[in-house]
DRENGUZA-291966 format. One record per residue (C-alpha): residue number from 1; x, z, y. Coordinates in steps of 0.25 Angstrom, whole numbers, plus 5000, padded with zeros to 4 digits. Layout:
// residues N
{node NUM, {X, Z, Y}}
...
//
This chain:
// residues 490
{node 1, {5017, 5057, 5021}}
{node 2, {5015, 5058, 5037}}
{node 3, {5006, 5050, 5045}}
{node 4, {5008, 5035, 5051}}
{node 5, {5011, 5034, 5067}}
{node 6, {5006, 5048, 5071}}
{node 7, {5006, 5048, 5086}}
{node 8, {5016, 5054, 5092}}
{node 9, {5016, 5070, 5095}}
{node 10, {5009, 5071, 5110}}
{node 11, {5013, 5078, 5119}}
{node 12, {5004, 5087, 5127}}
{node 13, {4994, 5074, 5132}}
{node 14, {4981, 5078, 5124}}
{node 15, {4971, 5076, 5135}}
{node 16, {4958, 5085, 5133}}
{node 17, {4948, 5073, 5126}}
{node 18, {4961, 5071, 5115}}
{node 19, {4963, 5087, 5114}}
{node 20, {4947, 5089, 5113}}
{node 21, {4947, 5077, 5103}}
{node 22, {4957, 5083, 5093}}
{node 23, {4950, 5096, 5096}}
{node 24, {4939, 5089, 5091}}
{node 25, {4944, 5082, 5080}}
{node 26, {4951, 5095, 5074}}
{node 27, {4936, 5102, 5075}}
{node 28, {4930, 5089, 5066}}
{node 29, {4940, 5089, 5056}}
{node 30, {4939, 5104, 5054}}
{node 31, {4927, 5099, 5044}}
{node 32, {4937, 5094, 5037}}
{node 33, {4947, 5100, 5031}}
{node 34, {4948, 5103, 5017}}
{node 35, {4957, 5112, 5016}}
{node 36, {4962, 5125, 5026}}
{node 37, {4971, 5137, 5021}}
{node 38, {4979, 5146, 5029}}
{node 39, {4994, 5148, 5022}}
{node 40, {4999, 5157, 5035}}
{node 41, {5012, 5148, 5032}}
{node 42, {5023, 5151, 5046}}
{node 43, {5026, 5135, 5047}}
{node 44, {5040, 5138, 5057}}
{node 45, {5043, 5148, 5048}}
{node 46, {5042, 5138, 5034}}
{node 47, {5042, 5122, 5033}}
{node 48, {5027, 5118, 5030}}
{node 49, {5026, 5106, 5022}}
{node 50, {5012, 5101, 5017}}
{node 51, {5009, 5089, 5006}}
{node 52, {4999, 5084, 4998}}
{node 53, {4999, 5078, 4984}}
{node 54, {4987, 5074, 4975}}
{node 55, {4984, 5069, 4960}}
{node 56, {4986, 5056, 4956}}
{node 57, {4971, 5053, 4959}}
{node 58, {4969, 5060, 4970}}
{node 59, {4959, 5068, 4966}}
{node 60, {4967, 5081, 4969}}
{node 61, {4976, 5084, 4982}}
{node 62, {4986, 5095, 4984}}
{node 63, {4991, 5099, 4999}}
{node 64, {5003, 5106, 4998}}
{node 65, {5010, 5115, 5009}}
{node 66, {5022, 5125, 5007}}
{node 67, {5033, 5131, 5015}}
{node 68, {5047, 5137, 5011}}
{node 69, {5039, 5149, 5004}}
{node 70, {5027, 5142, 4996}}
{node 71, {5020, 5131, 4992}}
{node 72, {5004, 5129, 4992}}
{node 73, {4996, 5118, 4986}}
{node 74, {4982, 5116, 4988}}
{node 75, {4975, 5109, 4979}}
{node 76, {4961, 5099, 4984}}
{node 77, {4952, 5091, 4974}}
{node 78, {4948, 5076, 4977}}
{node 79, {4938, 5080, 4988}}
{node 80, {4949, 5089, 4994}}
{node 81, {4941, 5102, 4991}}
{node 82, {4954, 5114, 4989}}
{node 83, {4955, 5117, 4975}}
{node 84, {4967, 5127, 4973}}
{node 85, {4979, 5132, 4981}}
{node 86, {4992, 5133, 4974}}
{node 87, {5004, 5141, 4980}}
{node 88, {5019, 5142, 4975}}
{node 89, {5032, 5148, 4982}}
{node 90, {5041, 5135, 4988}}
{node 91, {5054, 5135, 4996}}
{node 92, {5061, 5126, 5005}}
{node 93, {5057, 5115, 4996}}
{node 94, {5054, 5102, 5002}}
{node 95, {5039, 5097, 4996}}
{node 96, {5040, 5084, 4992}}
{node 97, {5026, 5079, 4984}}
{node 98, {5020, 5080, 4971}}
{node 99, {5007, 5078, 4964}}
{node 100, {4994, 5082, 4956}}
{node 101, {4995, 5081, 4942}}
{node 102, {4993, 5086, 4928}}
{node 103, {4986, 5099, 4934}}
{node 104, {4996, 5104, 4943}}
{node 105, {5000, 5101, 4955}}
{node 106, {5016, 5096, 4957}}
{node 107, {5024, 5099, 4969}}
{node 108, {5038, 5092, 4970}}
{node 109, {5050, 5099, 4983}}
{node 110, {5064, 5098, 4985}}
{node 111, {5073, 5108, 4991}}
{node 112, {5082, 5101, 5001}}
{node 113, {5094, 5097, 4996}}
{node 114, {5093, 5099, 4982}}
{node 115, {5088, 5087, 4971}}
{node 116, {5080, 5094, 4962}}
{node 117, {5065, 5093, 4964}}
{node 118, {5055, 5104, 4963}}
{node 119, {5039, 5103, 4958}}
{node 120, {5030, 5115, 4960}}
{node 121, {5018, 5112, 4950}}
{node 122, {5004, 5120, 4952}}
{node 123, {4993, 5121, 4941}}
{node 124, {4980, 5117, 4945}}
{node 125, {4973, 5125, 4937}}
{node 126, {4981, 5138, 4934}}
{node 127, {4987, 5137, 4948}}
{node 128, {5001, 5141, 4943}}
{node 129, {5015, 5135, 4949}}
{node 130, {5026, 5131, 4944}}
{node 131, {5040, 5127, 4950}}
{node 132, {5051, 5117, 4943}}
{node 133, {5064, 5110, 4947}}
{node 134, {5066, 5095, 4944}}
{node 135, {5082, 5092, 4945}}
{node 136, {5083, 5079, 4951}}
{node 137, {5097, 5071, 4950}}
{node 138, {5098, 5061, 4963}}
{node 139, {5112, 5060, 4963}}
{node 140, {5114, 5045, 4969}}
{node 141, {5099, 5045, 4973}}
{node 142, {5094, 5044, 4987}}
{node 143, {5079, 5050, 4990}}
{node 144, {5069, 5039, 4994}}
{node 145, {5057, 5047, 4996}}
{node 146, {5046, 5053, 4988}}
{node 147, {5031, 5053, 4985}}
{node 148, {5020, 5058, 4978}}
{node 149, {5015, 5049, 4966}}
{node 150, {5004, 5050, 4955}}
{node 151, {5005, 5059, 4947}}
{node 152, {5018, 5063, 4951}}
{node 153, {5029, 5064, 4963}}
{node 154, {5040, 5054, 4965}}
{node 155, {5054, 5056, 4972}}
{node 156, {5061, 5044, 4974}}
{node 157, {5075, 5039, 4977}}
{node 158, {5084, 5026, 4977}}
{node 159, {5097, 5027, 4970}}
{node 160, {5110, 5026, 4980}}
{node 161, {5118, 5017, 4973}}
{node 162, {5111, 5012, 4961}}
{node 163, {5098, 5003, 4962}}
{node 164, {5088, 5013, 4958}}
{node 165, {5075, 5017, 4962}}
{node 166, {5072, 5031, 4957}}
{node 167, {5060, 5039, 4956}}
{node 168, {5057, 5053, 4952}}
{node 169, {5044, 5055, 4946}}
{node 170, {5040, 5069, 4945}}
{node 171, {5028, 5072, 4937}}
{node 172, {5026, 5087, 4937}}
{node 173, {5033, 5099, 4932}}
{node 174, {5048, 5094, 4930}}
{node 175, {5044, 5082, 4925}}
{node 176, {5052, 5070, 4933}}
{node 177, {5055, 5055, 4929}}
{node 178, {5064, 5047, 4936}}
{node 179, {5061, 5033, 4937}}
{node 180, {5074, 5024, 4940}}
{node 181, {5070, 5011, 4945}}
{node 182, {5083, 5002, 4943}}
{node 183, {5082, 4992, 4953}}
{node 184, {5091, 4981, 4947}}
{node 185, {5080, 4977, 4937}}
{node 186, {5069, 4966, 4942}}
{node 187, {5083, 4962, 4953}}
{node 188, {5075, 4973, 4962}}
{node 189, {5089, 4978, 4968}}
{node 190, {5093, 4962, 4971}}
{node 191, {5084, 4964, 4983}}
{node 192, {5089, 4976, 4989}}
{node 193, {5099, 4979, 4998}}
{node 194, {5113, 4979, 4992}}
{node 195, {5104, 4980, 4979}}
{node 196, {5102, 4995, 4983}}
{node 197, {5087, 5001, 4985}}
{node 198, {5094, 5012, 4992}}
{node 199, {5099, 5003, 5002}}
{node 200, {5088, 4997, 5004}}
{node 201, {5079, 5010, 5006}}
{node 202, {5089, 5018, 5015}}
{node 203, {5095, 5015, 5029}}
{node 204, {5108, 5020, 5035}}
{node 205, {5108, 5035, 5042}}
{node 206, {5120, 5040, 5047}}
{node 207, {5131, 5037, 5036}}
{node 208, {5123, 5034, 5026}}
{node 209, {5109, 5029, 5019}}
{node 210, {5096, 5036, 5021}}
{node 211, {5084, 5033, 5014}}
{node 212, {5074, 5023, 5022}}
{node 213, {5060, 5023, 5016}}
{node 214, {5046, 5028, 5018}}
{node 215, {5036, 5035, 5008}}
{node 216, {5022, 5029, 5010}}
{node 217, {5009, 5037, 5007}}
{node 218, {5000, 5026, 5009}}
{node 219, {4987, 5035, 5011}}
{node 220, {4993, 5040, 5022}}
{node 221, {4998, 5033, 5036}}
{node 222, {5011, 5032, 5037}}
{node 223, {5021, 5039, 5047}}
{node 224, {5029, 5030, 5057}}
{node 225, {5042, 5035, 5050}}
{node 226, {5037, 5031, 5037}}
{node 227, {5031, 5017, 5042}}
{node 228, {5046, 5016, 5049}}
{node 229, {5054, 5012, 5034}}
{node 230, {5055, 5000, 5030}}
{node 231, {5054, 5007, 5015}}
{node 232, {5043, 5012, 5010}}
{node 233, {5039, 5016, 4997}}
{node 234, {5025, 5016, 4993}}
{node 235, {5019, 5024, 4978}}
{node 236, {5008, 5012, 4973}}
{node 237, {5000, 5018, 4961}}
{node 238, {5013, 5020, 4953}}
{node 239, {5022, 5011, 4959}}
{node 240, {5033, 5013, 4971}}
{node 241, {5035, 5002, 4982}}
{node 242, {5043, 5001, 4990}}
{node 243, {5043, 4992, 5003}}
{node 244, {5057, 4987, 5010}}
{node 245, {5054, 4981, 5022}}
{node 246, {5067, 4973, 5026}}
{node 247, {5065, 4960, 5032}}
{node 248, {5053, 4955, 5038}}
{node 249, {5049, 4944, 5029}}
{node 250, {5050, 4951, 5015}}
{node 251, {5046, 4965, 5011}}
{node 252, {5054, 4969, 4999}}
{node 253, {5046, 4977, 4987}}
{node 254, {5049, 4986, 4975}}
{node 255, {5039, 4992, 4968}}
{node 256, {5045, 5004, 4957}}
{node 257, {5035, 5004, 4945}}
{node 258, {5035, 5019, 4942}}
{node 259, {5029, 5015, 4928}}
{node 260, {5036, 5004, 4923}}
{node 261, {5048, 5008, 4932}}
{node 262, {5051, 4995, 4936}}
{node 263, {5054, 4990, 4951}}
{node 264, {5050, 4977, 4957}}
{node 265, {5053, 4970, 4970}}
{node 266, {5046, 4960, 4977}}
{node 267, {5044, 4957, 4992}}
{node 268, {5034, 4952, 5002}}
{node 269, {5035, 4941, 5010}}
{node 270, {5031, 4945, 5025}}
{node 271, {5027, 4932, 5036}}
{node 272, {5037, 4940, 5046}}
{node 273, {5046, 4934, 5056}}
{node 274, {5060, 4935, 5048}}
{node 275, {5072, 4942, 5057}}
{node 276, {5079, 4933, 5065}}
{node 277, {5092, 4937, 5067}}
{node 278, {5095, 4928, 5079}}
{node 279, {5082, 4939, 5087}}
{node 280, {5087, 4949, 5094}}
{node 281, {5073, 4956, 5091}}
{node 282, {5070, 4957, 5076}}
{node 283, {5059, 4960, 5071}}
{node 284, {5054, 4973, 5062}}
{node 285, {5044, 4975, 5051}}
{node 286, {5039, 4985, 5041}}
{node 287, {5029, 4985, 5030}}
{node 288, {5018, 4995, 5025}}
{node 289, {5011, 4995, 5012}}
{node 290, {4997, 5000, 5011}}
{node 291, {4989, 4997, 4997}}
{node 292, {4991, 4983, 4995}}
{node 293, {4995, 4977, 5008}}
{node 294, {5007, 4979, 5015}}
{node 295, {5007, 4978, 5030}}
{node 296, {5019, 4972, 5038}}
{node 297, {5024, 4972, 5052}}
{node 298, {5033, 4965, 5060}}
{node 299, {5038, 4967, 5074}}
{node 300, {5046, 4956, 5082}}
{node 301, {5047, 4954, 5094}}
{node 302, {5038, 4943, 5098}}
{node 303, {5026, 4948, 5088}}
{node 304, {5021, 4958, 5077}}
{node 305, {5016, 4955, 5064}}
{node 306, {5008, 4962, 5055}}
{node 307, {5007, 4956, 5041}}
{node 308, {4997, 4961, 5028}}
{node 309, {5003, 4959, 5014}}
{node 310, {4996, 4961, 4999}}
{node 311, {5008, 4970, 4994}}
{node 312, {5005, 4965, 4981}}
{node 313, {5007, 4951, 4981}}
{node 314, {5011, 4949, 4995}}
{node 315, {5002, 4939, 5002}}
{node 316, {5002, 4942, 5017}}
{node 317, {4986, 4946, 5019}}
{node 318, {4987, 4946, 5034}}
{node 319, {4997, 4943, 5046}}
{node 320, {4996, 4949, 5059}}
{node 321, {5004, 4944, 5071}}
{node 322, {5005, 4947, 5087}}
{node 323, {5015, 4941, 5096}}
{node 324, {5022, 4951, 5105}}
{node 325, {5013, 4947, 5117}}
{node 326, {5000, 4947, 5113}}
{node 327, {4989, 4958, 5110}}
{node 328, {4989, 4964, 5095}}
{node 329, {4976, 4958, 5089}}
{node 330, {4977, 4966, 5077}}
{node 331, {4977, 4979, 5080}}
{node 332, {4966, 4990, 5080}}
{node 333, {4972, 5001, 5088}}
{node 334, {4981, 4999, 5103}}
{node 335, {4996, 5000, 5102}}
{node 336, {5001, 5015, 5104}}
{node 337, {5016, 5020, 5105}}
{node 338, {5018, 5035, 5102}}
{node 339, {5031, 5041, 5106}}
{node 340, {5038, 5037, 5119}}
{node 341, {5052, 5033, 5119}}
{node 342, {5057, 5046, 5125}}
{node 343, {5055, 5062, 5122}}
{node 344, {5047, 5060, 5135}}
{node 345, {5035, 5051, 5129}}
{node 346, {5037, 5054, 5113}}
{node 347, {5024, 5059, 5116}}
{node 348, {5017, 5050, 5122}}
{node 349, {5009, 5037, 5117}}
{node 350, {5005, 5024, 5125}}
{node 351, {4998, 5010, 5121}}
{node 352, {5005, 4998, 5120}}
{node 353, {4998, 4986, 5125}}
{node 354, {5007, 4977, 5120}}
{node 355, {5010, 4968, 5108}}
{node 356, {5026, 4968, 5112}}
{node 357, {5026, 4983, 5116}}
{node 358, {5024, 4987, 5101}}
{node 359, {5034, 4976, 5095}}
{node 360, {5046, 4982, 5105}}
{node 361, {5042, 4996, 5098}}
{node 362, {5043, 4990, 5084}}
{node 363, {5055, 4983, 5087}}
{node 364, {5061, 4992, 5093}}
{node 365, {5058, 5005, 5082}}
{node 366, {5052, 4998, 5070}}
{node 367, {5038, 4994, 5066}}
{node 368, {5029, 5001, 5056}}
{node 369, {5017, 4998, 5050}}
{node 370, {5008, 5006, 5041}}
{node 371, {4994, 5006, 5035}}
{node 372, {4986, 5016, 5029}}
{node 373, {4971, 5014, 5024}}
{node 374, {4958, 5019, 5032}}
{node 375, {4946, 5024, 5026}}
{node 376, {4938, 5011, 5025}}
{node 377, {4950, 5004, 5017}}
{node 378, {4956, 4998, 5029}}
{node 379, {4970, 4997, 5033}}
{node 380, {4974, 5001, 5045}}
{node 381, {4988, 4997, 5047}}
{node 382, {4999, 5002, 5060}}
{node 383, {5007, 4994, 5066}}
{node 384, {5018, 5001, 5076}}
{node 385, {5032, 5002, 5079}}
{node 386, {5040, 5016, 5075}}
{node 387, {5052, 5022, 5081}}
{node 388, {5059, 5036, 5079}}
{node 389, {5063, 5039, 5095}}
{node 390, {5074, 5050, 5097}}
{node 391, {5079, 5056, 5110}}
{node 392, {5093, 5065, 5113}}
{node 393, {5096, 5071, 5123}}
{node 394, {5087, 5085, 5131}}
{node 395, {5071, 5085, 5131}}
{node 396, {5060, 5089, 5124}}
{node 397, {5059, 5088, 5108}}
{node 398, {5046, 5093, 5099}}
{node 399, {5045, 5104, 5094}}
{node 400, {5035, 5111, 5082}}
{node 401, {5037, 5102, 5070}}
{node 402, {5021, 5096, 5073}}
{node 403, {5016, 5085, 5063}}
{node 404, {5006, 5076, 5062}}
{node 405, {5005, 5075, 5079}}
{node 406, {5004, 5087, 5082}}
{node 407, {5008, 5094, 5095}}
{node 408, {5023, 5093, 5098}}
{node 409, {5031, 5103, 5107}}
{node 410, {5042, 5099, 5115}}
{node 411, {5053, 5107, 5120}}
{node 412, {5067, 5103, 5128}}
{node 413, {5079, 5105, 5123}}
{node 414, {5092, 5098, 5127}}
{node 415, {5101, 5087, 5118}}
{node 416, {5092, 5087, 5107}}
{node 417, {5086, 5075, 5100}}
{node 418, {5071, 5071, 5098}}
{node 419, {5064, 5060, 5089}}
{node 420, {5050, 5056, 5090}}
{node 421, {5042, 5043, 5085}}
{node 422, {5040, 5031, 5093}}
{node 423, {5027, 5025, 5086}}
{node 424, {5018, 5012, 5092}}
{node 425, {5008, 5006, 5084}}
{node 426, {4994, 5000, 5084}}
{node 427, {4984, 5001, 5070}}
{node 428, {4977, 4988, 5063}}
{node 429, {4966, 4989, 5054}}
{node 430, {4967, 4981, 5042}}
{node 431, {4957, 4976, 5030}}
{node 432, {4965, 4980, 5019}}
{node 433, {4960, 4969, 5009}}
{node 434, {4963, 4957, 5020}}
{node 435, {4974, 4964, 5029}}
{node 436, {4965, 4959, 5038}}
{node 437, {4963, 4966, 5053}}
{node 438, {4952, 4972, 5056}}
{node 439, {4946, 4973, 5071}}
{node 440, {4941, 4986, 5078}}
{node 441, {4944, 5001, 5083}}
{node 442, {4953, 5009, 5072}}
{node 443, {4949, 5023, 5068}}
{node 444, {4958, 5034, 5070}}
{node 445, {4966, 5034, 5057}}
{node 446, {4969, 5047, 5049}}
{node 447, {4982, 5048, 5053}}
{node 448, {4976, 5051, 5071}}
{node 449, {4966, 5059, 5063}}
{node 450, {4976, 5067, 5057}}
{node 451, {4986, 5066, 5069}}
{node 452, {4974, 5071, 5081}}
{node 453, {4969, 5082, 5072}}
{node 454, {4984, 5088, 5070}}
{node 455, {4987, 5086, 5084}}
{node 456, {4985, 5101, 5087}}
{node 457, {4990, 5107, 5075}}
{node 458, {5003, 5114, 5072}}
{node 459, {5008, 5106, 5059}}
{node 460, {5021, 5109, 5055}}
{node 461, {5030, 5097, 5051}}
{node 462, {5026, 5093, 5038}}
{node 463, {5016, 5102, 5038}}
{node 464, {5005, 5090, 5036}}
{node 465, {5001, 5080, 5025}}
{node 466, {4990, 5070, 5024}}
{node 467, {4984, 5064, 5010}}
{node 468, {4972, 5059, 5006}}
{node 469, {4963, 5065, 4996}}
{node 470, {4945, 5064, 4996}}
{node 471, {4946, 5050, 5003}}
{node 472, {4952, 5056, 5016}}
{node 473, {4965, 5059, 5023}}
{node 474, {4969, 5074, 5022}}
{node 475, {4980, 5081, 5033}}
{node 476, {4985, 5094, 5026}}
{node 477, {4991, 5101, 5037}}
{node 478, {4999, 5116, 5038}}
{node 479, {4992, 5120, 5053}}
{node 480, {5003, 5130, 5055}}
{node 481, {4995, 5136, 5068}}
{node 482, {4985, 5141, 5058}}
{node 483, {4996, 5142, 5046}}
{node 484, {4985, 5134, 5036}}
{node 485, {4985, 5121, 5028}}
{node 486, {4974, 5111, 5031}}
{node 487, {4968, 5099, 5026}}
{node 488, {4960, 5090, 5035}}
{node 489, {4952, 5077, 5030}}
{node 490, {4955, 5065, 5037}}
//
């Protein structure tokens, strides 16, 4: 998973305090890193992709980095302490997940237009490899998303024409199970569109259907992109849930039972303003889950509402409202947009000093709200609007495939087209018991840790992943100026 609402790439407008800060802060957190090895890997020669996986525990982490000519894996212990390096030849395989399990460490890739699945497994203890091929048949079948799971890796899928739900659990070696969850039993597809889960989870693109929903790691903050769906799928203990957010008084729920196999639907009931057809300005929501609470917002265009729900047997905790023209009591942090509307400001970033300023961005992209857990058990929740900005037509367009808010070239080029992400937002702090707001200055989250220390690092795309192992946040990263992988504690 990516990071929720990294700033925007700048553009040349570090001033010397900021440049000497992060100088600074890259000197600090050279105590703490775990983990350094020079691989000598050419990035723009070969695709660098970097992941991590653990044990069902977590006891046991695994950063794993390849190319289109070999795989490594690095194995670390519960206190992150390197224990063994495990390497294997790979192609121009697509790395997907896996798991630790039953002494050996399980890799699972896909080759681009092909169905089968492949799994390299490693031995922890003779350090031998192993390769295999699991046929997969998705014929009717349309690919949802995928996740790592305990104890095993899941691929998912929704059946085009029939009222399935479908999981592949892979377990190691060639062993895989496919749960089919038939939707007609406990009247599940009744509340889906046209009765199709399909339907209901994809959006039309072009001609035809593409998949609309979002994968959520829940240790780590989300990506505006992700928070964006109205779909998202959750893994809870050994449960899926998925959340369909689709009018704003009712939030529809299926959980899929991976032991019992059985699917259940029920909804929430949300104290939101319902959509008035007669108003010209209707008004948005979306829904994030985080433990047991599941946070709400609604933009409309005379105020913004914020609502706290027990996912479990959905009582509203807490209900946060602000009209349009008055100051956002709530918040810990100012408003802040980052992205222009133009290829001339996609770079910049500027306070908004009012409440209607931020409903105009929601309304007009869509609003997103995420949440993610700080080290003294808080909440500390995001509140913002997010909109995917595209420009045609000559002028400059990045260049260098930097992630993580890195340093981004620019260079002109005539009739070309260029996105970038519009994202406004502001951060409440939260008691997670209560859903209650709690006063005073917020610390700088992992995710601006993370982003200010990989600000003058050459990362490749994809080249990065963060995961949690020994109690901390840990940004495994391919520096492809110094041809090394690193992990730092956050």
């Amino acid at each position: 998973m990516v990071l929720f609402f990294l700033k925007t790439k700048q553009i040349m407008r570090f001033s010397f305090v900021t440049f000497s800060l992060l100088i600074f802060a890259q000197i600090a957190l050279a105590q703490d890193k775990p983990f350094e090895k020079v691989l000598g890997w050419k990035s723009s020669a070969w695709k660098v992709r970097v992941k991590s996986i653990a044990d069902s525990s977590k006891l046991s982490s695994c950063v794993v980095i390849k190319n289109d000519k070999q795989l490594n894996a690095f194995l670390f212990d519960e206190e992150m302490r390197f224990k063994k390096e495990f390497t294997d030849a790979a192609g121009e395989d697509e790395f997907l997940g896996g798991f630790i399990g039953a002494r050996k460490i399980h890799v699972y890739s896909e080759f681009s237009g092909f169905s089968d699945i492949y799994c390299t497994e490693f031995n922890l203890e003779t350090g031998a490899s192993d390769q295999m091929s699991i046929a997969m048949d998705l014929k009717g079948e349309k690919i949802l998303g995928h996740l790592n799971g305990r104890n095993c890796f899941l691929y998912i899928t929704a059946s085009k024409k029939a009222p399935l739900f479908n999981v592949y659990k892979f377990t190691g070696g060639d062993k895989m199970e496919k749960i089919s969850f038939d939707l007609t039993r406990n009247a599940v597809a009744a509340n889906l569109l046209e009765g199709s889960l399909w339907k209901e989870l994809s959006s039309i693109s072009g001609l035809s259907r593409s998949a609309d929903i979002a994968i959520v790691d829940p240790d780590v903050e989300c990506d505006a992109d992700v928070a964006d769906s109205k779909n998202k799928l959750y893994l809870k203990n050994n449960c899926l849930v998925l959340l369909m957010d689709k009018a704003p008084e009712l939030l529809k729920l299926i959980s899929f039972d991976l032991s019992s196999k059985e699917a259940t639907y029920r909804t929430i009931k949300r104290s939101f303003a319902p959509v008035n057809l007669a108003d010209f300005n209707q008004p948005d929501y979306n829904s994030f889950l985080l433990d047991d609470h599941l946070y709400s917002v609604q933009a409309h265009s005379d105020s913004l509402n914020v609502s706290v729900h027990d996912f479990n047997s959905g009582k509203e905790l807490k209900h946060y409202r602000t009209m349009a023209k008055e100051p956002i009591a709530f918040k810990n942090t100012p408003i802040v947009q980052e992205g222009g509307g133009s290829i001339y400001s996609m770079g910049t970033e500027r306070e908004l000093d009012k409440t209607k300023q931020l409903l105009r961005k929601m309304l007009s992209g869509s609003p997103v709200i995420t949440a993610v857990k700080n080290r003294n058990g808080q909440d500390e929740v995001t509140v913002g609007a997010y909109k995917r900005m595209t420009q045609r037509a000559g002028g400059f367009s990045s260049m260098g495939g930097m992630a993580m808010g890195a340093g981004m070239y620019l260079t002109y080029s005539p009739g070309f087209t260029t996105s970038w992400n519009r994202v406004t937002r502001f951060k409440m702090l939260v008691e997670h018991n209560t859903g209650m707001h709690v006063e005073g200055e917020m610390q700088q989250s992992v995710a601006e840790q993370i982003e200010a220390y990989a600000e003058s690092i050459k990362i490749p795309g994809d080249g990065s992943a963060v995961f949690v192992a020994n109690g901390y946040h840990q940004f495994a990263y391919y520096d492809k100026g110094e041809k090394k992988l690193v992990v730092v504690k956050f």
